[in-house]
Every structure is written in structure tokens, then in C-alpha cells.
N, C-alpha and C positions, 0 to 999 in steps of 0.2 A: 469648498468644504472647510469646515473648521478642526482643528486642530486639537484633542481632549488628551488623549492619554498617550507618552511613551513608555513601554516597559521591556523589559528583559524578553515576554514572551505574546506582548498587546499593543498594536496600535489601534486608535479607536479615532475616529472620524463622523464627524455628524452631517450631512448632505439634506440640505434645508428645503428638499420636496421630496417627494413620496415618486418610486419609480419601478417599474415591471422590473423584476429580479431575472424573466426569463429572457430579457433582451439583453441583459447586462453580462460581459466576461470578463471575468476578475482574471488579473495575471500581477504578478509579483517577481521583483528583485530588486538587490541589496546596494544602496547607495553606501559610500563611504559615510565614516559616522563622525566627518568634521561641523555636523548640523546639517546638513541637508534635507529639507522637507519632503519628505517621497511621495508626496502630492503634487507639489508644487514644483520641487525643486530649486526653489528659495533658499539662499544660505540663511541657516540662523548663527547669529553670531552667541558663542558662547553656549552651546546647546547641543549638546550629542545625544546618541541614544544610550541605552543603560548597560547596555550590555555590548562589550567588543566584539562579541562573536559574530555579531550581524555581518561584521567585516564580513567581504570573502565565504559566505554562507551559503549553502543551499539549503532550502526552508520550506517546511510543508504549510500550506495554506489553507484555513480553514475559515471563508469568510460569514458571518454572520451577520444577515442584516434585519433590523428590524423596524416596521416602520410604525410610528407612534401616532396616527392618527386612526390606525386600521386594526393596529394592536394584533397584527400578524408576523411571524419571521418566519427566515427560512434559512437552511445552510448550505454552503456550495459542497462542490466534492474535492477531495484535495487537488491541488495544482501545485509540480514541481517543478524549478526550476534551477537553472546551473550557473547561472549568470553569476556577476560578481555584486550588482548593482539592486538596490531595491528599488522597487516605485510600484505602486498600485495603479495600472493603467482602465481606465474605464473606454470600455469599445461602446457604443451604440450604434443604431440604424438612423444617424442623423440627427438624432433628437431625443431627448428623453420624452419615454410612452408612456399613455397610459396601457393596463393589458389591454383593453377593449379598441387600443389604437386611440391617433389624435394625440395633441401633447398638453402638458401642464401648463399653465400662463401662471398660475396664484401659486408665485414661491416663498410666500412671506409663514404662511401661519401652519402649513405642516412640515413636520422634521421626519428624517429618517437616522440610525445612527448605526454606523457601519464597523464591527470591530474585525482586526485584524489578527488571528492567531496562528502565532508561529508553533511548529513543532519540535521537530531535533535538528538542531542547527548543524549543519554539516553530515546529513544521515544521508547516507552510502554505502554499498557494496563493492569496494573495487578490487576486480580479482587481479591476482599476479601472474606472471608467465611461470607454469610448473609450478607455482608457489602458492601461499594462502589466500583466503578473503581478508582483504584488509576492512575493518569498520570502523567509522566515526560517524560520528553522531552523537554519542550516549547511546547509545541502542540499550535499551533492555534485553537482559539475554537467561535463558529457565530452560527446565528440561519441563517436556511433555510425553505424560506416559502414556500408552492407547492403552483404554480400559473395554475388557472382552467381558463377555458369557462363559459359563460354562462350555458351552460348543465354540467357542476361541473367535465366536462374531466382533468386530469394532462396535463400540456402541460409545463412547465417549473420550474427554481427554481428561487425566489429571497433572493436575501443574507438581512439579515436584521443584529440585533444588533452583535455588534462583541467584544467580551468580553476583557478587558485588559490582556496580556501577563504574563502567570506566566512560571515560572520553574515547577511546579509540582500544580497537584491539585485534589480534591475525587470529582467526580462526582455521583448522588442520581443512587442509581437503585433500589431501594423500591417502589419510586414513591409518597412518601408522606413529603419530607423533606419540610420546611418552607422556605428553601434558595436555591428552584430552578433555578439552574440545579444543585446546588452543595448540598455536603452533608450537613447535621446538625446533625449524629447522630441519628435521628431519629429512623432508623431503629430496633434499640437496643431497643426502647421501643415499636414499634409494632409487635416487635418479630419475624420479617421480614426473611424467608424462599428463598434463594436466589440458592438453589441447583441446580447444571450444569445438564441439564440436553439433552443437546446438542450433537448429533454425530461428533466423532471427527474423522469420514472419511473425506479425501479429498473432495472437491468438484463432483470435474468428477465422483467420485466412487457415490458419493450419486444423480447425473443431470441423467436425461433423455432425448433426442435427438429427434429434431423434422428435417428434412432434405427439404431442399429445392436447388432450380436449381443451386444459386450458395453462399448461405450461411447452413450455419446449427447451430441451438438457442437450449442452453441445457440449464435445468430448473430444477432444484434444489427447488421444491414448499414447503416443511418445514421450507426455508429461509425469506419468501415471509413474508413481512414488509405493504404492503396493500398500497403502491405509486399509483399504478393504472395508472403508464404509459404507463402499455401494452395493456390499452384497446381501444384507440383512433384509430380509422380508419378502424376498424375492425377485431380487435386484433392481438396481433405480432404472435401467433401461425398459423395463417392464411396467416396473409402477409406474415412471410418465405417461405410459398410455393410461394409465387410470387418473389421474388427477382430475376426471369429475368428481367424484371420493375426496369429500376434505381430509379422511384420514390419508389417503395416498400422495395428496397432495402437500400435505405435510412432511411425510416423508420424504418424498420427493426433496423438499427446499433442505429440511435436516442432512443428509446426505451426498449432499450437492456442496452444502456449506463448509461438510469435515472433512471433504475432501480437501488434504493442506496442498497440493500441489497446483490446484486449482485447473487439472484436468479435466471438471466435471461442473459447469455452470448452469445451473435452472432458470431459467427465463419467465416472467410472466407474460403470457399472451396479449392482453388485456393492453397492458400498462407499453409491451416490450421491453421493459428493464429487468436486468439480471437482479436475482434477489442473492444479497450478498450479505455473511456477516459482518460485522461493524467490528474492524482492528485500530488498537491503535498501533503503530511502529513500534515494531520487536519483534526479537526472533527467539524460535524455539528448537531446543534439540528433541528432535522426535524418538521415544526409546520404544520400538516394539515388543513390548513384555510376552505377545504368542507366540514372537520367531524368537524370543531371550537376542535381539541384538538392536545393537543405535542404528536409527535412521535418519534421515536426511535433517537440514537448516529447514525449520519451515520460515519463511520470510513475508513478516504479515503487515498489512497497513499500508502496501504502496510504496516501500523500500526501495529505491533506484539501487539498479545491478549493471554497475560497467562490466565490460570484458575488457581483457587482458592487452586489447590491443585500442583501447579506448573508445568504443562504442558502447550506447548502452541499449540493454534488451529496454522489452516493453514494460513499462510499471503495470503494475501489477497488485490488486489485493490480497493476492497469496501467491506464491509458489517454493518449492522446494530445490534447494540445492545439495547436490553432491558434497557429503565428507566420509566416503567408504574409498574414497581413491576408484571406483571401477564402473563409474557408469558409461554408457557408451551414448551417451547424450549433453555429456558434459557444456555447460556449468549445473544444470541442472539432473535430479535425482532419477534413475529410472526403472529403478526398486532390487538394483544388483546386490544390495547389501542382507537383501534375505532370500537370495538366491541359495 
């Protein structure tokens, strides 16, 4: 592979034949940045990368590849990693395929060109014992206000304040600090009981499955943060069964998506992939304007969430974390705060 571009937030690589993307598994981490080719792993003498932070980095991955003879791409899904070390490892089944199977011989006259894009460098959730969420990354961080009906229904979100950019910062999850949404310490003097107390099965192992004509919505209710998106129309448990109805089935994926704790996932039948909205890395504070009170962290994009004792849950496209100090599912929300 040839070597094109290093930048702050792009490595870009050109791979000089054309190759199945579905055979291919992209994995990344952070080599030291005394020049080291993370392809290759060649020192370059006198060549580092642009950006120090790669040091010591964990790095969201978003690889793009596009191949130039077929004039097709495609994008992978994030991949995290915790390592310290970069290097783009390419797996195959032996050989590079074509999809139809059988491999390449003619590497000379088609290119493929492979970039490499980082996200927040060092994005994390790492909770404390009895203490805050600690974040780094740059996370972007905004309040999200759930906008109702008349009849006090969820029906969307609106983005309100949006906090200035930091590198790292402790967000309250006692629920009592003086400098919401951040920490003050507080906690330490209400002597604030912050134990995990959260299953740390997967998802799917913990959902149960409601099946309809051509979707199917698994429901994970321990998760349940109390949005109340799923109940407008006649609730999304209901409407799955209708999803011959493109209007139902609309509904269904709308529903499914606003739910932020990500209790409630729509599947396509067809395809088996969850239909999910598209986040980038950032968190929102959720303000219930029907119950007039704050609710949870939504944590969106795929956000690594260590515990306290150095494990981390499952990443995740969405979920909601506890800052009312009372949920009884802790790290995560479980709707005590409009209780």
C-alpha cells in the first residue's frame, strides 16, 4: 500500500487492486508517533504524525473505501479500540477475493484508495467510584429538549444550549451538584452511593422480541429512560405487528430511533440489520419539558462507557446514563427522575 496522506484527523492509503470490502476487517491502533508507518511499521526517519494526540489514543474508526475502477464505495461501522498503538491490520480468508470468489492476478492497472478517519481522540466515559463521569475526547455536549403535543405525546427533540468545547470534563451523577450538569464535588459530602449496579450482558442477551410482517423490535425494558416515544399512535409494540403498512412501518423505525436509551431496536427482516440512526459522538442532556424536569446523558455515536472498576459495558449507538443520583440500574437511567 502506498502511503498519501498524514493528517490530524486522515490517513489515506491506496491498495493497488480492487478487493471484496465484505471479506475485509478493518482494526486500528495507535503506534508511537516517532514515524512509524502503521502499515507497514517501517520507521520513517524524520516523519511523525500531525497530531500528538494519536499518542496514547483511543480512536473511532471510520474506514472508507473506494475503488476506482468500479467507481463504487462503501463505509465500515465504527471500530474501537483501547490499545495504545495504531496499525491498520487487514484480515482476509487467505487471499485477496473477488466477491464472486477466486482471486486477483492483474494488480497493476486498478487502484483502490482506502482513507482512514479518526474521530475524538481519546472519547470515553469513565465513571468514578461514588463520583462523576469523567469525559475526554472533546465530546460535544447540548441540552435536548423533548418536544410534546398538546396531549403531552413525545414527538421530537430540540437541541437547546450547547456548552463550550472542552478536552475533558466530570459530569454530576449524584444529581445534587451546584454546577449542573458538571461536577462540584458535591457528592463526597452527601456521601453519594454511586454502585453499578447494571447488567453487563449484551444487549440482545438481555431484549426480548416482538415479530412482525416485515420488521422485528427487541426491547431491552430495564434500559427504559421514560422518553415515551413509543407510545404515540398506538404504541410501537402494536404497530410492529403492522409493518405491512409503510405508514406503520415508518413509524415503527421513527420510534424505535428516539428512543435515546436505546431500549427499543427495529430490525429489518429482510436485510436482519437494525435500522439505526446515524450519531456522531456526543452527548445530550435530556430535559423533559412534560414532567418540567432533567433527564438522563443520552450518549450517542458509540461512546465507550468504562465502569468504575475498569470494565467497559457494551458500545453502544445510544444509551442513557444516570444524573438524578436514583436510579436503581445504575450506570445507566431508569426513568427515577420523573418518577
Amino acid at each position: 500500500m502506498n502511503h498519501l496522506v498524514t493528517a490530524p484527523d486522515r490517513l489515506e492509503y491506496l491498495v493497488p487492486f480492487p478487493f471484496d470490502v465484505r471479506s475485509v476487517s478493518v482494526q486500528c491502533r495507535l503506534q508511537p508517533r516517532f514515524g512509524q508507518d502503521p502499515l507497514t511499521g517501517r520507521h520513517v526517519r524524520g516523519q511523525g504524525y500531525a497530531h500528538a494526540n494519536w499518542d496514547n489514543a483511543q480512536v473511532e474508526n471510520h474506514v472508507h473505501v473506494v475503488n476506482s475502477s468500479t467507481k463504487t464505495s462503501s463505509v465500515s461501522s465504527p471500530y474501537f479500540t483501547t490499545s495504545g498503538f495504531m496499525r491498520l491490520a487487514w484480515h482476509t480468508a487467505g487471499a485477496w477475493r473477488r466477491p464472486g470468489g477466486g482471486h486477483f492476478r492483474d494488480k497493476s492497472s486498478r487502484r483502490v484508495t482506502l482513507v482512514f478517519m479518526s474521530g475524538h481522540l481519546n472519547a470515553k466515559i469513565q465513571i468514578t467510584k461514588d463520583g462523576p463521569y469523567l469525559v475526554s475526547g472533546g465530546l460535544p455536549l447540548s441540552e435536548q429538549a423533548i418536544v410534546t403535543n398538546a396531549e403531552g405525546e413525545s414527538l421530537d427533540y430540540k437541541e437547546g444550549r450547547e456548552y463550550p468545547a472542552q478536552p475533558q470534563y466530570a459530569l454530576c451523577r449524584c444529581g445534587q451538584s451546584g454546577n449542573k450538569p458538571f461536577c462540584d464535588g458535591t457528592h463526597k459530602t452527601v456521601q453519594f452511593d454511586g454502585t453499578e449496579t447494571a447488567s453487563r450482558e449484551p444487549y440482545l442477551e438481555q431484549a426480548e422480541t416482538t415479530e412482525g410482517p416485515t420488521m422485528l423490535l427487541t426491547d431491552a425494558e430495564s434500559l427504559c429512560a421514560f422518553a415515551r416515544f413509543c407510545d404515540p399512535k398506538g404504541r410501537i409494540w402494536n404497530l410492529v405487528r403492522q409493518t405491512d403498512d409503510p405508514e406503520a412501518r415508518r413509524l415503527v423505525e421513527y420510534e424505535a430511533g428516539h428512543c435515546p436509551a436505546g431500549r427499543l431496536v427495529a430490525w429489518d427482516r429482510e436485510t436482519g440489520k437494525p435500522v439505526e440512526p446515524k450519531f456522531k459522538p456526543s452527548l445530550g442532556l435530556i430535559e423533559d419539558t412534560a414532567k418540567q424536569v432533567s433527564g438522563p446523558i443520552w450518549v450517542r455515536g458509540g461512546i465507550p462507557v468504562i465502569s468504575a472498576d475498569g470494565k467497559a459495558y457494551e458500545v453502544r449507538n445510544r444509551m442513557t446514563l444516570c444524573r438524578c443520583g436514583r436510579s436503581a440500574n445504575k450506570p445507566f437511567c431508569d426513568g427515577s427522575h420523573a418518577a
